[in-house]
VOBA-1610 file (N, C-alpha, C; in pm, whole numbers, padded with zeros to 5 digits, always signed):
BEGIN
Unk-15767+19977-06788Unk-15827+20058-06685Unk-15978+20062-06708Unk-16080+20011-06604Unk-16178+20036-06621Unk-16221+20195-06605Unk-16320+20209-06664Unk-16411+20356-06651Unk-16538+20346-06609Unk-16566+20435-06503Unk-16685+20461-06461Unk-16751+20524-06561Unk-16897+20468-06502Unk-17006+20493-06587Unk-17138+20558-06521Unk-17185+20651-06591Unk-17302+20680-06518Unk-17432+20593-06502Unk-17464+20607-06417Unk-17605+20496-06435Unk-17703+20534-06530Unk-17774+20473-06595Unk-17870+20491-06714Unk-17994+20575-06674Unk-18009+20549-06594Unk-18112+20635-06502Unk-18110+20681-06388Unk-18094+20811-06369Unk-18018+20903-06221Unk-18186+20911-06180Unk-18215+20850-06160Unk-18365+20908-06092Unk-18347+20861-05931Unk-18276+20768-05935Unk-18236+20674-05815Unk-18100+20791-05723Unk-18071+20873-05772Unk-17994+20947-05733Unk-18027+21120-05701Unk-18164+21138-05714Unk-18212+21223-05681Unk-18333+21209-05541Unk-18282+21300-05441Unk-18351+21246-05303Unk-18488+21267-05354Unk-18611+21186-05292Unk-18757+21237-05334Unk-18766+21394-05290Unk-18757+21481-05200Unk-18804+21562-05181Unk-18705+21690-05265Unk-18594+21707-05328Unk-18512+21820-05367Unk-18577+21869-05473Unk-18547+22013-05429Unk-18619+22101-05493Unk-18577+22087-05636Unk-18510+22018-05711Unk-18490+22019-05857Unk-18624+21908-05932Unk-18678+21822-05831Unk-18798+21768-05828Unk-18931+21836-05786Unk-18896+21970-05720Unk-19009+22017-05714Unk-19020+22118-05827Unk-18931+22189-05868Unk-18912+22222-06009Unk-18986+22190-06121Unk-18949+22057-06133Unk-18992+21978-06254Unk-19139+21953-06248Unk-19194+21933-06123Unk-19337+21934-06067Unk-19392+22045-06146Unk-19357+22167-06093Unk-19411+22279-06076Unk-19393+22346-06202Unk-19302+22323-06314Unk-19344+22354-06447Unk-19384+22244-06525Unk-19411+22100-06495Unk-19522+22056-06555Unk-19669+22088-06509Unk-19694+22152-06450Unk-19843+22176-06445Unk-19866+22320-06443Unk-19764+22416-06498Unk-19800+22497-06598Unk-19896+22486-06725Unk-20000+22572-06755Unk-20079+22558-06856Unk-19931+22541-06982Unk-20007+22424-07044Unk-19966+22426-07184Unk-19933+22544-07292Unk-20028+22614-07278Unk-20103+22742-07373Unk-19965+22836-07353Unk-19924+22860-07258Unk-19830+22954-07191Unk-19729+22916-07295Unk-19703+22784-07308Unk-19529+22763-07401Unk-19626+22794-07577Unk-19714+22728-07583Unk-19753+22717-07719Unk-19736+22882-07768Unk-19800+22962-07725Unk-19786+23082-07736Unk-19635+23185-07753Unk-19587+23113-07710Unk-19413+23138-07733Unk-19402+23113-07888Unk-19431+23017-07905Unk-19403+22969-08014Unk-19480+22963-08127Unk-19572+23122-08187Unk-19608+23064-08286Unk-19572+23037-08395Unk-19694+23039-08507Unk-19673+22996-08627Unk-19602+22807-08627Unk-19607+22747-08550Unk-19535+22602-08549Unk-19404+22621-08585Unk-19413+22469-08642Unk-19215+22500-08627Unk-19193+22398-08505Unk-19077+22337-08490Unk-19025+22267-08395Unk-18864+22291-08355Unk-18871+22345-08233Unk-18739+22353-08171Unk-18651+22255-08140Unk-18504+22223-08134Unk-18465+22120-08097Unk-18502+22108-07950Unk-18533+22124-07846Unk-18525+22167-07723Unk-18705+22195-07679Unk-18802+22090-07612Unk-18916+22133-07553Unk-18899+22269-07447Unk-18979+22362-07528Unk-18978+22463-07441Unk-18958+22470-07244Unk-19060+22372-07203Unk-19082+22345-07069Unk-18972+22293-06987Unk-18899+22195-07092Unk-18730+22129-07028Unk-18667+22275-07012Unk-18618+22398-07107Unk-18546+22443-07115Unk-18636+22558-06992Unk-18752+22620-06971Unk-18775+22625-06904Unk-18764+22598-06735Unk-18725+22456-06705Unk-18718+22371-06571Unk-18561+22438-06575Unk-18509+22405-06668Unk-18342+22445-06655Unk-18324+22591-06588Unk-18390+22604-06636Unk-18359+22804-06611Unk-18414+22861-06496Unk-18526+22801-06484Unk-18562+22806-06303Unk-18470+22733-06205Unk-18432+22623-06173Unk-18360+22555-06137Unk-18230+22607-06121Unk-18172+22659-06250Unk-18057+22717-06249Unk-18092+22876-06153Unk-18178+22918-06141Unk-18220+23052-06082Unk-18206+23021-05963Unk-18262+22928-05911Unk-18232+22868-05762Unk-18132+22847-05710Unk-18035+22813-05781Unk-17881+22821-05758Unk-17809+22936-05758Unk-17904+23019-05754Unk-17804+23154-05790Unk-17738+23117-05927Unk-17726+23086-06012Unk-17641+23075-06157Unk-17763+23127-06250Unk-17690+23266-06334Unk-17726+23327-06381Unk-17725+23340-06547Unk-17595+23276-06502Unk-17516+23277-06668Unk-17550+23193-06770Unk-17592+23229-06872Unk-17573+23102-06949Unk-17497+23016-06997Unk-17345+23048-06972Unk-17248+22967-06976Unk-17243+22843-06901Unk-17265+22930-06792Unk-17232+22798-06673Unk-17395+22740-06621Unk-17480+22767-06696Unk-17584+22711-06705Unk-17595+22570-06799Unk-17510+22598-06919Unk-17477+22502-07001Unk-17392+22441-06972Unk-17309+22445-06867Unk-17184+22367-06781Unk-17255+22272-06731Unk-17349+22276-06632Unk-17415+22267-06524Unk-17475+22136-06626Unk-17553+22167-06738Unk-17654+22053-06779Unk-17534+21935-06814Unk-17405+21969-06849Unk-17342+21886-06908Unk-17232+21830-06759Unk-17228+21861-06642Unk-17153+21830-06566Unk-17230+21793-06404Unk-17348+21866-06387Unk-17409+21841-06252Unk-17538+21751-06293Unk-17557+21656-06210Unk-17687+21541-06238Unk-17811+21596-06217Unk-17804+21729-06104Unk-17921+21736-06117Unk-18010+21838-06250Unk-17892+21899-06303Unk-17944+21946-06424Unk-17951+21841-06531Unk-17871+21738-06519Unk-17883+21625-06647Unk-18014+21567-06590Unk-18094+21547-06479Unk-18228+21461-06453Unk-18247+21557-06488Unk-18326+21699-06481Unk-18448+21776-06498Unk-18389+21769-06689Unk-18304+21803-06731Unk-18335+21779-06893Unk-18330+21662-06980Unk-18317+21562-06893Unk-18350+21413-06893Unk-18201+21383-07001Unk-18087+21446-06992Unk-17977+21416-07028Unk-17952+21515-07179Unk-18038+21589-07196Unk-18010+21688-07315Unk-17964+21776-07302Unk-17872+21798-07369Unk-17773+21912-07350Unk-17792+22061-07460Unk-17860+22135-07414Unk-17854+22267-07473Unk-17749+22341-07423Unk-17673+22443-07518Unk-17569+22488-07534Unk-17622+22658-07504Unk-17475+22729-07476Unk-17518+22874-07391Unk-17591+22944-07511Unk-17617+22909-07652Unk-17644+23018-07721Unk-17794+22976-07698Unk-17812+22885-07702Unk-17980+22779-07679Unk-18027+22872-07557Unk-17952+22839-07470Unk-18051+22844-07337Unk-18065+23054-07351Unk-17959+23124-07410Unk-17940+23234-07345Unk-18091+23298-07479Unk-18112+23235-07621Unk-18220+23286-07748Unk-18328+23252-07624Unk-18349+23105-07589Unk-18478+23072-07516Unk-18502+23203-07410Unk-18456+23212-07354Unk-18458+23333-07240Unk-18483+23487-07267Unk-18396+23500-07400Unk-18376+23646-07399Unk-18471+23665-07513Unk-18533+23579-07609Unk-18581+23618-07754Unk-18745+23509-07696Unk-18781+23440-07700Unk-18890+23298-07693Unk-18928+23349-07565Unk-18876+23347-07441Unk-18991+23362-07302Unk-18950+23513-07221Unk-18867+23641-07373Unk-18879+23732-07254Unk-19067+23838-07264Unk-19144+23738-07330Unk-19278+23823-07334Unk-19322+23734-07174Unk-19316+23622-07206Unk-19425+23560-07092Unk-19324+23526-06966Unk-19234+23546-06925Unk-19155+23506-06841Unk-19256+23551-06695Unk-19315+23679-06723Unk-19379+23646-06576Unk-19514+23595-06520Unk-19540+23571-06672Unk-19645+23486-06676Unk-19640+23297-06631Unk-19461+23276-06658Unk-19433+23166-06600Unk-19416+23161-06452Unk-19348+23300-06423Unk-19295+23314-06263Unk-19433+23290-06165Unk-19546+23406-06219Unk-19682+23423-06136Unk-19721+23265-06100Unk-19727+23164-06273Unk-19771+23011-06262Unk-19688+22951-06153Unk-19516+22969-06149Unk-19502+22897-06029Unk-19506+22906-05907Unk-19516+23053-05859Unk-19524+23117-05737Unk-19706+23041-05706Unk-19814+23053-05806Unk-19895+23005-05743Unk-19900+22828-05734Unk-19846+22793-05796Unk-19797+22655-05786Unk-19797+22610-05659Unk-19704+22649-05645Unk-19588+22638-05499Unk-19687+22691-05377Unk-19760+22819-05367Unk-19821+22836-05260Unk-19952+22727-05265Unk-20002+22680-05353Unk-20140+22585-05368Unk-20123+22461-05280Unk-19958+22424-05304Unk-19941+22263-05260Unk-19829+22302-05145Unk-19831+22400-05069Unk-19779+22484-04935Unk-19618+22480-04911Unk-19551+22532-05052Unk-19394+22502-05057Unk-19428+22641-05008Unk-19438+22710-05024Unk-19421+22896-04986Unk-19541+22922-04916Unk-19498+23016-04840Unk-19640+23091-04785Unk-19602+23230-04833Unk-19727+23276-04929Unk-19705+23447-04997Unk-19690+23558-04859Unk-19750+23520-04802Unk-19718+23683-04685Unk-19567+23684-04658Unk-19459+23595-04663Unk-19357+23632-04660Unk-19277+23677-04796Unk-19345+23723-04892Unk-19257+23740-04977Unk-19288+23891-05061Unk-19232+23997-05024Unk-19221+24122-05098Unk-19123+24144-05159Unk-19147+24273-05265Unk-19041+24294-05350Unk-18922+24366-05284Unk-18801+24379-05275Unk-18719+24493-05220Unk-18767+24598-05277Unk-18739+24707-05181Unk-18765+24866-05244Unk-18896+24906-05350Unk-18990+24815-05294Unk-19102+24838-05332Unk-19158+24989-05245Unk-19229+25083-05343Unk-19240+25209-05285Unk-19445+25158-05252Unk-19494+25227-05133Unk-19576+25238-05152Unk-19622+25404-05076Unk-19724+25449-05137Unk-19754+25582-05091Unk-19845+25552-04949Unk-19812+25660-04894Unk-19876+25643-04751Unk-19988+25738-04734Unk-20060+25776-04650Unk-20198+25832-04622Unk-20191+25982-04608Unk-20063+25939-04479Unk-20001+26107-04361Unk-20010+26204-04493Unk-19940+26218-04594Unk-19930+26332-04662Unk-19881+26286-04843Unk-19931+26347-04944Unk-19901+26309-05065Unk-19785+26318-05096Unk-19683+26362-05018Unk-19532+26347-05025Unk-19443+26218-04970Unk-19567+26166-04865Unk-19479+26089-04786Unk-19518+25931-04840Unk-19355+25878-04866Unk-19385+25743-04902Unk-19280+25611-04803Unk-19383+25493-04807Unk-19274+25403-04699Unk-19204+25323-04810Unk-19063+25267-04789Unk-19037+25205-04897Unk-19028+25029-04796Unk-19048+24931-04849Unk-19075+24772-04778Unk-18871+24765-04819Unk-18851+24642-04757Unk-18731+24554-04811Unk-18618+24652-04748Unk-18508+24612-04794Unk-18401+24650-04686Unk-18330+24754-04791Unk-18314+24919-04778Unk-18278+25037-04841Unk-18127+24993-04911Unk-18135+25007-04972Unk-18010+25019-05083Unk-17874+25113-04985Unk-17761+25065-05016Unk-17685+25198-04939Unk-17633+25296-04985Unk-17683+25329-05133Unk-17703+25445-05181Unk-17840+25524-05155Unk-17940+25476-05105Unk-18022+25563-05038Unk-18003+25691-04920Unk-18049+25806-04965Unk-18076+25856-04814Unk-18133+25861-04684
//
């Protein structure tokens, strides 16, 4: 019985424009400084910060949250095997990177790609607020508007 094989290089299998390519764009031209800083004192991780990085955004885009099935994902869906160029980090990897290594700068990565993305016109910022962002209003020091769509535990 023959067995299929994956091709040696899935690059040919990723459309030019999908967003797992704009991903990979958009945290390589993150400042450097941003990962180095994660990491001091040297030392070498098995895992470049920035791959495991692309993973975790990427995986955010999918709605997949978990690190389980984040580590599924690198070992079973192509487009997580192209963005980590076939390396497989495991749920305890991806979940230390996340929760211990980038939970100081994480929004220091988010801000880099949000402006990323609006520079080279994937997003336009006026559409994007926080839910249930409060802001105070003028009418009276009591009165506040809240943006985004009320929780239905609100009154």
């Amino acid at each position: 019985m023959d067995q299929l094989h994956l091709p040696m290089d899935l690059e040919d299998d990723i459309p030019p424009n999908h967003l797992v390519r704009v991903v990979n764009e958009t945290v390589n031209h993150l400042d450097g400084k941003i990962f180095r800083d994660a990491y001091p004192g040297g030392g070498r991780d098995n895992y470049h910060p920035k791959m495991l990085t692309k993973v975790i955004i990427y995986a955010y885009t999918q709605q997949n949250y978990s690190s389980c099935q984040i580590a599924k994902a690198v070992r079973e869906n192509i487009m997580f095997m192209w963005i980590t160029g076939r390396q497989r980090p495991d749920f305890r990897t991806i979940n230390r990177f996340r929760s211990e290594r980038m939970k100081d700068i994480l929004e220091t990565v988010f801000t880099g790609v949000l402006q990323f993305l609006a520079a080279e016109k994937y997003v336009k910022l006026e559409h994007y607020f926080v839910d249930g962002t409060k802001i105070e209003a003028n009418a009276n020091r009591y009165t506040e508007v809240r943006t985004g769509t009320p929780s239905r535990f609100e009154g």
